[in-house]
PyMOL Python script that loads the backbone (N, CA, C, O; Angstrom):
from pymol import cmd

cmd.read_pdbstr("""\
ATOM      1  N   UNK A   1      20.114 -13.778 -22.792  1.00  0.00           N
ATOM      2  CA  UNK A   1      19.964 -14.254 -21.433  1.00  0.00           C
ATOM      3  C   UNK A   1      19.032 -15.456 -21.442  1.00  0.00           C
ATOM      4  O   UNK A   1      18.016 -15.381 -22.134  1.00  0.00           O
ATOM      5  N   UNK A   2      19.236 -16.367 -20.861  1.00  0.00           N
ATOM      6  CA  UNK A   2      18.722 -17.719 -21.077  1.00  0.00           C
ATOM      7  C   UNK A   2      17.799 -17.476 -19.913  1.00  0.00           C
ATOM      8  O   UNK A   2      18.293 -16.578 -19.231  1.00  0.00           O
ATOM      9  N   UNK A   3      16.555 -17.945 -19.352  1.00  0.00           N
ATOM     10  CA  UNK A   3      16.137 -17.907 -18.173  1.00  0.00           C
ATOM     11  C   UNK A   3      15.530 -19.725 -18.307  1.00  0.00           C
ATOM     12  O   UNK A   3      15.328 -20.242 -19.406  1.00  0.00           O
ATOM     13  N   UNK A   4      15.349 -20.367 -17.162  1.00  0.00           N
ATOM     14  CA  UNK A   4      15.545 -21.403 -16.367  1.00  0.00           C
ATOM     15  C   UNK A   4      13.864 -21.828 -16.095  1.00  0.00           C
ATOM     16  O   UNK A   4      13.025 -20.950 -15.893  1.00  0.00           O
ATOM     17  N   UNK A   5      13.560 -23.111 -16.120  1.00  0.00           N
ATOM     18  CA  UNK A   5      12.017 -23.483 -15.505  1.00  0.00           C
ATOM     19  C   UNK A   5      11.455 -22.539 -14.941  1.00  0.00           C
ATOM     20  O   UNK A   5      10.519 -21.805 -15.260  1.00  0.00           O
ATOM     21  N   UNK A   6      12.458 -22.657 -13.598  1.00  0.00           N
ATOM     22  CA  UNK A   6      12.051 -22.061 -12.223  1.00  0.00           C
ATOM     23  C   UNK A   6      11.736 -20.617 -12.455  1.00  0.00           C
ATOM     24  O   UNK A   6      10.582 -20.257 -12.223  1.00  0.00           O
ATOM     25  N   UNK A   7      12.802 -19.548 -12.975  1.00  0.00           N
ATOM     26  CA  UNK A   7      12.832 -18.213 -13.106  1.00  0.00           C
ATOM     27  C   UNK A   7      11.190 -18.333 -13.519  1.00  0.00           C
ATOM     28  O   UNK A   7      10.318 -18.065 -12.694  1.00  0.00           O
ATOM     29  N   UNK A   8      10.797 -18.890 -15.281  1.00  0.00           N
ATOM     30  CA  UNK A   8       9.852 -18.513 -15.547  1.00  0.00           C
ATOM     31  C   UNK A   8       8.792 -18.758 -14.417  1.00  0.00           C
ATOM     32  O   UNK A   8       8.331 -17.726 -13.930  1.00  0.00           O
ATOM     33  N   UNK A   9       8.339 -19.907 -13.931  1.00  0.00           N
ATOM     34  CA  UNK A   9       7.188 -20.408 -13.268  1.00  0.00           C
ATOM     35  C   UNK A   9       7.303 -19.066 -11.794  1.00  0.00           C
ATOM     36  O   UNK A   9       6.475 -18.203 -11.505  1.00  0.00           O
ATOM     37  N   UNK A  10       8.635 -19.371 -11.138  1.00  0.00           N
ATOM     38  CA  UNK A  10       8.603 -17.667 -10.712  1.00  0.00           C
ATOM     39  C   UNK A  10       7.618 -16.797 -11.033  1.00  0.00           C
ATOM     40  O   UNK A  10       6.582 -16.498 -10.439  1.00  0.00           O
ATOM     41  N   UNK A  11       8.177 -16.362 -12.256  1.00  0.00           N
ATOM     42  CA  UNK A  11       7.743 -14.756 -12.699  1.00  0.00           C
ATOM     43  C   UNK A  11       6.194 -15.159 -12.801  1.00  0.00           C
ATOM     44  O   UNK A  11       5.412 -14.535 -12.085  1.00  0.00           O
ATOM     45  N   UNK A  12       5.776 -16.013 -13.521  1.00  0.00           N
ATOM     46  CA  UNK A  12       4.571 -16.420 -13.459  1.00  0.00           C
ATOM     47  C   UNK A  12       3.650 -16.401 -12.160  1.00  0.00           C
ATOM     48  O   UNK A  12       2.463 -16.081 -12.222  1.00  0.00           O
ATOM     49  N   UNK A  13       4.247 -16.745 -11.055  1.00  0.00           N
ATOM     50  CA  UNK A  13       3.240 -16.993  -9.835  1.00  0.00           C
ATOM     51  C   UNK A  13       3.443 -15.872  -9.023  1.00  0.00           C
ATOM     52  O   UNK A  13       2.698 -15.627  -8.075  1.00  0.00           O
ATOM     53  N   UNK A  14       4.674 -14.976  -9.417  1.00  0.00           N
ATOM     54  CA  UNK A  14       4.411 -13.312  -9.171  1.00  0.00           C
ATOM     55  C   UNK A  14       3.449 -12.684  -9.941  1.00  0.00           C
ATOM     56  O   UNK A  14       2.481 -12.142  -9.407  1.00  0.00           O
ATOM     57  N   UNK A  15       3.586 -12.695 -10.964  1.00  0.00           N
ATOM     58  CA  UNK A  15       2.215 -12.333 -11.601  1.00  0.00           C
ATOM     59  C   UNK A  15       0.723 -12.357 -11.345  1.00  0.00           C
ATOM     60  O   UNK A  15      -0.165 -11.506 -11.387  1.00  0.00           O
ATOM     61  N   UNK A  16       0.790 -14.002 -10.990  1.00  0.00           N
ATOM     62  CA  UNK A  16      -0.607 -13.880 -10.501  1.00  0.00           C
ATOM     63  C   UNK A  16      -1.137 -13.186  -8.881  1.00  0.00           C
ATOM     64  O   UNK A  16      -2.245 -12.828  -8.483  1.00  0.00           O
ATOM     65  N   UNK A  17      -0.075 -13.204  -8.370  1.00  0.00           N
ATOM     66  CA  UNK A  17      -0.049 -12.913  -7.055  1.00  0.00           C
ATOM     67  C   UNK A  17       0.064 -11.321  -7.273  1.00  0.00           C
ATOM     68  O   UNK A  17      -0.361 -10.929  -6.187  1.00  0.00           O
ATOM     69  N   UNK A  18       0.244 -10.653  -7.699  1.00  0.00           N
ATOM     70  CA  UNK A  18       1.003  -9.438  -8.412  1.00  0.00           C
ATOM     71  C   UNK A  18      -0.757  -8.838  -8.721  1.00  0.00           C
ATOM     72  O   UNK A  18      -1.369  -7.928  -8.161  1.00  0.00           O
ATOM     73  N   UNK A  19      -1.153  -9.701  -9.743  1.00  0.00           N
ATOM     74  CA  UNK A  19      -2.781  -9.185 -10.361  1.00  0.00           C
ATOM     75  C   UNK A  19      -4.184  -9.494  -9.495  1.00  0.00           C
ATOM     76  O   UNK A  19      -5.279  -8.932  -9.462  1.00  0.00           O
ATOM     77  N   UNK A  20      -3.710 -10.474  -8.920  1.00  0.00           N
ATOM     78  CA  UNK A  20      -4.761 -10.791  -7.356  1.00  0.00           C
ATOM     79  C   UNK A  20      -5.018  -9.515  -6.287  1.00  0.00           C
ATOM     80  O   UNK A  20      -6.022  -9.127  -5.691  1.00  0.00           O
ATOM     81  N   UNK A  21      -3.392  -8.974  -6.343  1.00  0.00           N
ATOM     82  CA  UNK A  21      -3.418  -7.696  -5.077  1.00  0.00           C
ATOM     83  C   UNK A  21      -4.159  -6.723  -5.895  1.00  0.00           C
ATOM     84  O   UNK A  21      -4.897  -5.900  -5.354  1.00  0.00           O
ATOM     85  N   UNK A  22      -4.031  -6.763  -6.932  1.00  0.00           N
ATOM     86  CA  UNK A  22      -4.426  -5.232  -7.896  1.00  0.00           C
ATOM     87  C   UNK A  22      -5.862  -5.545  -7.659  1.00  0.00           C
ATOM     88  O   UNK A  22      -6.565  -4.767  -7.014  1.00  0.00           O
ATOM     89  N   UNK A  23      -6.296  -6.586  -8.126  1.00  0.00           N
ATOM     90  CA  UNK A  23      -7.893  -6.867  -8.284  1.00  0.00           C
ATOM     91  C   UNK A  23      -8.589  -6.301  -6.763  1.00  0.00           C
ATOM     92  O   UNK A  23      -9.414  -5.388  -6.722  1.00  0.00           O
ATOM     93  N   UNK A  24      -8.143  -6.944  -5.706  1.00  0.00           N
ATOM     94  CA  UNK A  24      -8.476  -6.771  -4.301  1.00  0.00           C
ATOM     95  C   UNK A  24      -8.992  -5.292  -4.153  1.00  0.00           C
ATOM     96  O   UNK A  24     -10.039  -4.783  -3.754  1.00  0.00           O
ATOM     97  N   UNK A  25      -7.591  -4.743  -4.735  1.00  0.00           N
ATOM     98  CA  UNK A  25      -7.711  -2.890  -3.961  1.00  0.00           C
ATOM     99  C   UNK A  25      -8.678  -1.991  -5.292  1.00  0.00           C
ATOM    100  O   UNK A  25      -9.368  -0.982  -5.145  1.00  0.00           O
ATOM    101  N   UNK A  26      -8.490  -2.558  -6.200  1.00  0.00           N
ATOM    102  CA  UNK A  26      -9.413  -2.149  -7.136  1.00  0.00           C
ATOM    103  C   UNK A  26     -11.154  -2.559  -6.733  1.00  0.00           C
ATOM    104  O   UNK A  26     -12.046  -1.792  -7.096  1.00  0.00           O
ATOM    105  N   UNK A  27     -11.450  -3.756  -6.009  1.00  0.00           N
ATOM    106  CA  UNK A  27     -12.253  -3.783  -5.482  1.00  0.00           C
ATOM    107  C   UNK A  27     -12.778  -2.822  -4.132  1.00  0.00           C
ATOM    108  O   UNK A  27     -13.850  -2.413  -3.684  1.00  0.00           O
ATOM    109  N   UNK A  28     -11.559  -2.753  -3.846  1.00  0.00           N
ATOM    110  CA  UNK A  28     -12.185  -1.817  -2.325  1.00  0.00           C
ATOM    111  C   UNK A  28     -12.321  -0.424  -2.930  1.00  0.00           C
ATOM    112  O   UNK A  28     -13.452  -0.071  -2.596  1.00  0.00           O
ATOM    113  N   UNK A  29     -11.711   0.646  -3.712  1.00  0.00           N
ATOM    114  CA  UNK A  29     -11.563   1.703  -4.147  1.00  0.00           C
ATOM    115  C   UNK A  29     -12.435   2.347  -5.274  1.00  0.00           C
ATOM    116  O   UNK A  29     -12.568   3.524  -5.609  1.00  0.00           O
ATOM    117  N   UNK A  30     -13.198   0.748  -5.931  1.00  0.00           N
ATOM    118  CA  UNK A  30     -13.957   1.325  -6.770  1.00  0.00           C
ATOM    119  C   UNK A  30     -15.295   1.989  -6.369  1.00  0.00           C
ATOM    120  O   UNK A  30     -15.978   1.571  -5.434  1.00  0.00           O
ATOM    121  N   UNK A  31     -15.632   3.079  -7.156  1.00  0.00           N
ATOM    122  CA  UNK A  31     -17.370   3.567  -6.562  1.00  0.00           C
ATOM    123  C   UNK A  31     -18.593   2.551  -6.846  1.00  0.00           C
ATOM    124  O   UNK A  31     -19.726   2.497  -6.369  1.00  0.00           O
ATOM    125  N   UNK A  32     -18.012   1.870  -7.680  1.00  0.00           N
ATOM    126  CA  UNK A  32     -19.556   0.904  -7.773  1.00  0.00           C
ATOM    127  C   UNK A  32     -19.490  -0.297  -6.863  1.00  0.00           C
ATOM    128  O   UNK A  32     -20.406  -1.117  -6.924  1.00  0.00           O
ATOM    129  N   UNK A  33     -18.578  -0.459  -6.101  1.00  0.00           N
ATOM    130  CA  UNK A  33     -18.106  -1.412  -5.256  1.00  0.00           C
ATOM    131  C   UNK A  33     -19.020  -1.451  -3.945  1.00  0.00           C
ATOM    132  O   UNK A  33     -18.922  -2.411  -3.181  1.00  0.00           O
ATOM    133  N   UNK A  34     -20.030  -0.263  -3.651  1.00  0.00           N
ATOM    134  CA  UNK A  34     -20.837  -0.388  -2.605  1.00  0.00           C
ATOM    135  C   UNK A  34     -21.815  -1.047  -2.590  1.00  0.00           C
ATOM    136  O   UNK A  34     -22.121  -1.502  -1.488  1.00  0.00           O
ATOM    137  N   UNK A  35     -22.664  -1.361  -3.708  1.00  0.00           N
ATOM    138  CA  UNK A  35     -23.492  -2.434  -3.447  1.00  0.00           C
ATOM    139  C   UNK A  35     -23.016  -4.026  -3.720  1.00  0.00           C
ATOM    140  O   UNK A  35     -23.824  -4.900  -4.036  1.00  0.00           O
ATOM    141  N   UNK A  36     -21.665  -4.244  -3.557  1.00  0.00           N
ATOM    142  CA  UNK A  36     -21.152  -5.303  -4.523  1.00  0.00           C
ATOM    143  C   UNK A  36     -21.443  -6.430  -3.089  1.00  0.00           C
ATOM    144  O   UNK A  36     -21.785  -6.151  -1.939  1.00  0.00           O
ATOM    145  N   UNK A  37     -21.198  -7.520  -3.618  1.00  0.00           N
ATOM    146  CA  UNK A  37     -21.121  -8.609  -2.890  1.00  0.00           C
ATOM    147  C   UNK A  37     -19.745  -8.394  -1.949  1.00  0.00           C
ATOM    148  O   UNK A  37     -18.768  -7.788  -2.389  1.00  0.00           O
ATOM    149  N   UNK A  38     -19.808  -9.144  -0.179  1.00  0.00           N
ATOM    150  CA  UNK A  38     -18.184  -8.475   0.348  1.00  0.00           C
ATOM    151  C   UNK A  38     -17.612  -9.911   0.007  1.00  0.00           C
ATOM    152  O   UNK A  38     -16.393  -9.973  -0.151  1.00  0.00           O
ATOM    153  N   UNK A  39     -18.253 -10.918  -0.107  1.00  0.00           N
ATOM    154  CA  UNK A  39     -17.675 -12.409  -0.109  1.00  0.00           C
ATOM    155  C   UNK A  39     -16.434 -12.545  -1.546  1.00  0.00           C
ATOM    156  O   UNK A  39     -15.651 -13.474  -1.742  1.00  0.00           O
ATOM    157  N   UNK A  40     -16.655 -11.028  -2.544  1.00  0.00           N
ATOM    158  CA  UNK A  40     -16.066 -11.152  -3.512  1.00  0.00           C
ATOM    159  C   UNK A  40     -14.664 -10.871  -2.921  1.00  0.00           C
ATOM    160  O   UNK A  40     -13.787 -11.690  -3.198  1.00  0.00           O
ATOM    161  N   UNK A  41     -14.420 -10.065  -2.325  1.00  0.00           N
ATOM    162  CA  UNK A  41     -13.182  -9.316  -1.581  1.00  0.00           C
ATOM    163  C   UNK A  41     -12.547 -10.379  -0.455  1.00  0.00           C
ATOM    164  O   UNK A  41     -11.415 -10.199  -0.006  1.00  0.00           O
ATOM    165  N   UNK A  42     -13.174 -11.220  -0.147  1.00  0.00           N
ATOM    166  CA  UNK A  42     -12.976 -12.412   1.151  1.00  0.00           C
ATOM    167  C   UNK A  42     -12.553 -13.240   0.180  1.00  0.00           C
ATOM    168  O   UNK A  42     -11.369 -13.534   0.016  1.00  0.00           O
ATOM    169  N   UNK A  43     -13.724 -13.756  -0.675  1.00  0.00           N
ATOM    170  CA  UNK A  43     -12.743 -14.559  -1.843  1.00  0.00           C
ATOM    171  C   UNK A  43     -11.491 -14.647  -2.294  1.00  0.00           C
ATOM    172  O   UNK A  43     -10.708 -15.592  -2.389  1.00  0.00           O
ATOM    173  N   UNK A  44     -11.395 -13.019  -2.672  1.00  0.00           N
ATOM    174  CA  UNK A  44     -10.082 -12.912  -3.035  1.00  0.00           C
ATOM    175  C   UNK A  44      -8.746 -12.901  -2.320  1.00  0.00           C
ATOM    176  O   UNK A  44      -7.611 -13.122  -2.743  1.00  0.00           O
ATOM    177  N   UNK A  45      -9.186 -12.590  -1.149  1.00  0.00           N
ATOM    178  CA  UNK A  45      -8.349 -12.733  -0.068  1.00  0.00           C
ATOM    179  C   UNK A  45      -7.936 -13.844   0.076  1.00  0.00           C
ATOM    180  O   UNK A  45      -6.716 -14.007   0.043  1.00  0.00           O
ATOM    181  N   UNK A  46      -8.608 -14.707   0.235  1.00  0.00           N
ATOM    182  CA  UNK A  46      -8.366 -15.937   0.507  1.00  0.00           C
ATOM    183  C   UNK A  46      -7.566 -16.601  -0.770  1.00  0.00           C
ATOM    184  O   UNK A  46      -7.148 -17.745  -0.592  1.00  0.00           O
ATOM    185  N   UNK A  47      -7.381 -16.134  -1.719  1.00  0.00           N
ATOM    186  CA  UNK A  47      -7.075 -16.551  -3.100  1.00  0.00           C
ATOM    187  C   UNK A  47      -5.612 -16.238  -3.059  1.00  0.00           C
ATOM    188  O   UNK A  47      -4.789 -17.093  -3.386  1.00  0.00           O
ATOM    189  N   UNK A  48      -5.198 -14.827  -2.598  1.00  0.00           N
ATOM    190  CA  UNK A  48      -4.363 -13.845  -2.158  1.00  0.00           C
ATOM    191  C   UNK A  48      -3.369 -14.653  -1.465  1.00  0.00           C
ATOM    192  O   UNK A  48      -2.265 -15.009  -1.877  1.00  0.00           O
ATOM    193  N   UNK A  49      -4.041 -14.930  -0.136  1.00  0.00           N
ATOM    194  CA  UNK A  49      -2.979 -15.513   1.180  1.00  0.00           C
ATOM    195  C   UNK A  49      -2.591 -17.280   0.223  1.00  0.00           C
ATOM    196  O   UNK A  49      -1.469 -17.669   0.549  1.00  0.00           O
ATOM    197  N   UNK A  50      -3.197 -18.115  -0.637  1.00  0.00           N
ATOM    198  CA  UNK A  50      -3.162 -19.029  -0.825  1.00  0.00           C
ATOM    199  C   UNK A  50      -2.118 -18.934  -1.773  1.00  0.00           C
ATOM    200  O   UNK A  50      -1.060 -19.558  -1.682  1.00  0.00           O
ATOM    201  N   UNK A  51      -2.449 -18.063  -2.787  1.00  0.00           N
ATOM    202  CA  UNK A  51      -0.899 -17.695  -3.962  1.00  0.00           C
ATOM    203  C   UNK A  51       0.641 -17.255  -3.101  1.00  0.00           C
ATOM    204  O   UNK A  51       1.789 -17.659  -3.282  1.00  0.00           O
ATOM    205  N   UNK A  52       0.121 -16.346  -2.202  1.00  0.00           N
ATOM    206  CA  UNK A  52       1.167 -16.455  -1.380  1.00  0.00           C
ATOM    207  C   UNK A  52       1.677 -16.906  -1.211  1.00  0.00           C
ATOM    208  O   UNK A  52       2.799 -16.747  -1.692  1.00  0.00           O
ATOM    209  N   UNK A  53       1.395 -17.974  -0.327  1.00  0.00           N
ATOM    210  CA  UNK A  53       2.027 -19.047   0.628  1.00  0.00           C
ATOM    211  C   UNK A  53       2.747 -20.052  -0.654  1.00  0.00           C
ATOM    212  O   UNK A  53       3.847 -20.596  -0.560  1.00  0.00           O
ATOM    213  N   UNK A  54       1.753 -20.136  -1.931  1.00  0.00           N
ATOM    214  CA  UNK A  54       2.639 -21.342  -2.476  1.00  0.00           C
ATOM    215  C   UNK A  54       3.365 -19.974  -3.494  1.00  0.00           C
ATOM    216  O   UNK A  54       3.364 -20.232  -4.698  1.00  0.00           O
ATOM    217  N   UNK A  55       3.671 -19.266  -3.292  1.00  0.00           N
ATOM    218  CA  UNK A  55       4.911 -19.032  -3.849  1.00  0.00           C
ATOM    219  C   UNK A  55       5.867 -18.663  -2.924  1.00  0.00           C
ATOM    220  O   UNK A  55       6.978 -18.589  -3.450  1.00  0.00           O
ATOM    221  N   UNK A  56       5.859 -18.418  -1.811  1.00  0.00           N
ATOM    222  CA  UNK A  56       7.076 -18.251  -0.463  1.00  0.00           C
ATOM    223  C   UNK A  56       6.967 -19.991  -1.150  1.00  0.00           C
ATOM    224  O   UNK A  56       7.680 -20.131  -2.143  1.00  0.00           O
ATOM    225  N   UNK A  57       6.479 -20.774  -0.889  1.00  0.00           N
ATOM    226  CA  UNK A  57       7.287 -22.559  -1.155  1.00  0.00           C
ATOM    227  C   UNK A  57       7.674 -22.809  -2.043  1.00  0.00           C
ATOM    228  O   UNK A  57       8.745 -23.416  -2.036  1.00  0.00           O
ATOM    229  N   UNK A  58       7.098 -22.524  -3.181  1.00  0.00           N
ATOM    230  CA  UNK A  58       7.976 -22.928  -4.358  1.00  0.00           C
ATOM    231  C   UNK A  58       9.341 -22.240  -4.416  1.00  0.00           C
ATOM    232  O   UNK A  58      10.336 -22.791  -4.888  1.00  0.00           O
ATOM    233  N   UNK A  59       9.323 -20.620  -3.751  1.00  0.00           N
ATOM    234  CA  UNK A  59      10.483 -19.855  -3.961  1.00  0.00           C
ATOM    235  C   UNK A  59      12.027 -20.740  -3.012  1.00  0.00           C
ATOM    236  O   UNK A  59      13.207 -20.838  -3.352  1.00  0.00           O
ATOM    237  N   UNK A  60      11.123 -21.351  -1.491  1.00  0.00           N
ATOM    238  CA  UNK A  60      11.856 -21.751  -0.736  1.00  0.00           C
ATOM    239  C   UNK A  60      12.459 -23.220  -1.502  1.00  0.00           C
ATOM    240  O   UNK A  60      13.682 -23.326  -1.598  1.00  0.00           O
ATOM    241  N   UNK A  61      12.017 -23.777  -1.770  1.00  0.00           N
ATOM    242  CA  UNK A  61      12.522 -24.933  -2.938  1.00  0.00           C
ATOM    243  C   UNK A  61      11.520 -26.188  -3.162  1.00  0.00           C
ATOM    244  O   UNK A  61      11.916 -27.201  -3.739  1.00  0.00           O
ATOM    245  N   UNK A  62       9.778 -26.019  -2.514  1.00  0.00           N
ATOM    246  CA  UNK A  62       9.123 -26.858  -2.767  1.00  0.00           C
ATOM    247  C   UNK A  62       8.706 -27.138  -3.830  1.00  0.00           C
ATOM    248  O   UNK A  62       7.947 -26.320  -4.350  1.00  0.00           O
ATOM    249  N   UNK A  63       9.045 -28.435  -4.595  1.00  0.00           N
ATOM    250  CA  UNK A  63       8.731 -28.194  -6.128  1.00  0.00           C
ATOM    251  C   UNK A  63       7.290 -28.124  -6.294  1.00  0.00           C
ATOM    252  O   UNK A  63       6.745 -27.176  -6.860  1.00  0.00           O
ATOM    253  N   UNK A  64       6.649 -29.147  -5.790  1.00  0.00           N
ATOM    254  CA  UNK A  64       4.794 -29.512  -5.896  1.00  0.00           C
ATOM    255  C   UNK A  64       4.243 -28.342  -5.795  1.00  0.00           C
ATOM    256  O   UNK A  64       3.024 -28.408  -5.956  1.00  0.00           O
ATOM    257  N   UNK A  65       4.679 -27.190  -5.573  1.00  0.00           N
ATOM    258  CA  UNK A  65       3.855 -26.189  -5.378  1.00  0.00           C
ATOM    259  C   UNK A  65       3.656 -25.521  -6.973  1.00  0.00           C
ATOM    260  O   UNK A  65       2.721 -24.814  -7.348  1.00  0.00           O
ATOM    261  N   UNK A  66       4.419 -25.818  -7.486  1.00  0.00           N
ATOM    262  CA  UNK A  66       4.036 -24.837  -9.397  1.00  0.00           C
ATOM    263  C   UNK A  66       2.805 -25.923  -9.276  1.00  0.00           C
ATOM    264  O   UNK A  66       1.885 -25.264  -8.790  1.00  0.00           O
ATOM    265  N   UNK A  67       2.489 -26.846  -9.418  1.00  0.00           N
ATOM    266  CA  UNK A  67       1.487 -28.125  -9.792  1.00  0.00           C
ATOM    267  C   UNK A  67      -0.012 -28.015  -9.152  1.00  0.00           C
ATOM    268  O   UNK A  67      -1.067 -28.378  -9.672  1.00  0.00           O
ATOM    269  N   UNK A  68       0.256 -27.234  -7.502  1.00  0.00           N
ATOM    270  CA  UNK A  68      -1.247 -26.746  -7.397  1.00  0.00           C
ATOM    271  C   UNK A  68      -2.206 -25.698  -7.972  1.00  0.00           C
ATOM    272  O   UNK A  68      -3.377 -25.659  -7.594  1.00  0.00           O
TER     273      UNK A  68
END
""", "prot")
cmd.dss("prot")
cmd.show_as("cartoon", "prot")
cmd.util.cbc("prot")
cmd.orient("prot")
């Protein structure tokens, strides 16, 4: 099976988007997580909604978005 630019850079920016969500809830769920900083979890959020969005665009057909 041959796979294509796109497929890979795809699978790739699922991934990161994929290991961003894990990190998040692993942050909220862990026990040592109560004295932690909350800006870490906002951070990530914000990291979260940003991978998002450029992969709904790249998926929709914006190319510039693999490049940010």
């Amino acid at each position: 099976m041959n796979m294509s630019q796109r497929q890979s850079i795809l699978g790739v920016m699922v991934l990161l988007t994929t290991i961003n969500l894990l990190v998040i809830i692993a942050l909220q769920i862990s026990p040592f997580g109560d004295g932690m900083d909350p800006s870490l979890t906002l951070y990530g959020g914000f990291s979260l909604l940003i991978l998002g969005a450029l992969l709904a665009a790249y998926w929709r057909g914006w190319e510039p978005a693999r490049y940010i």
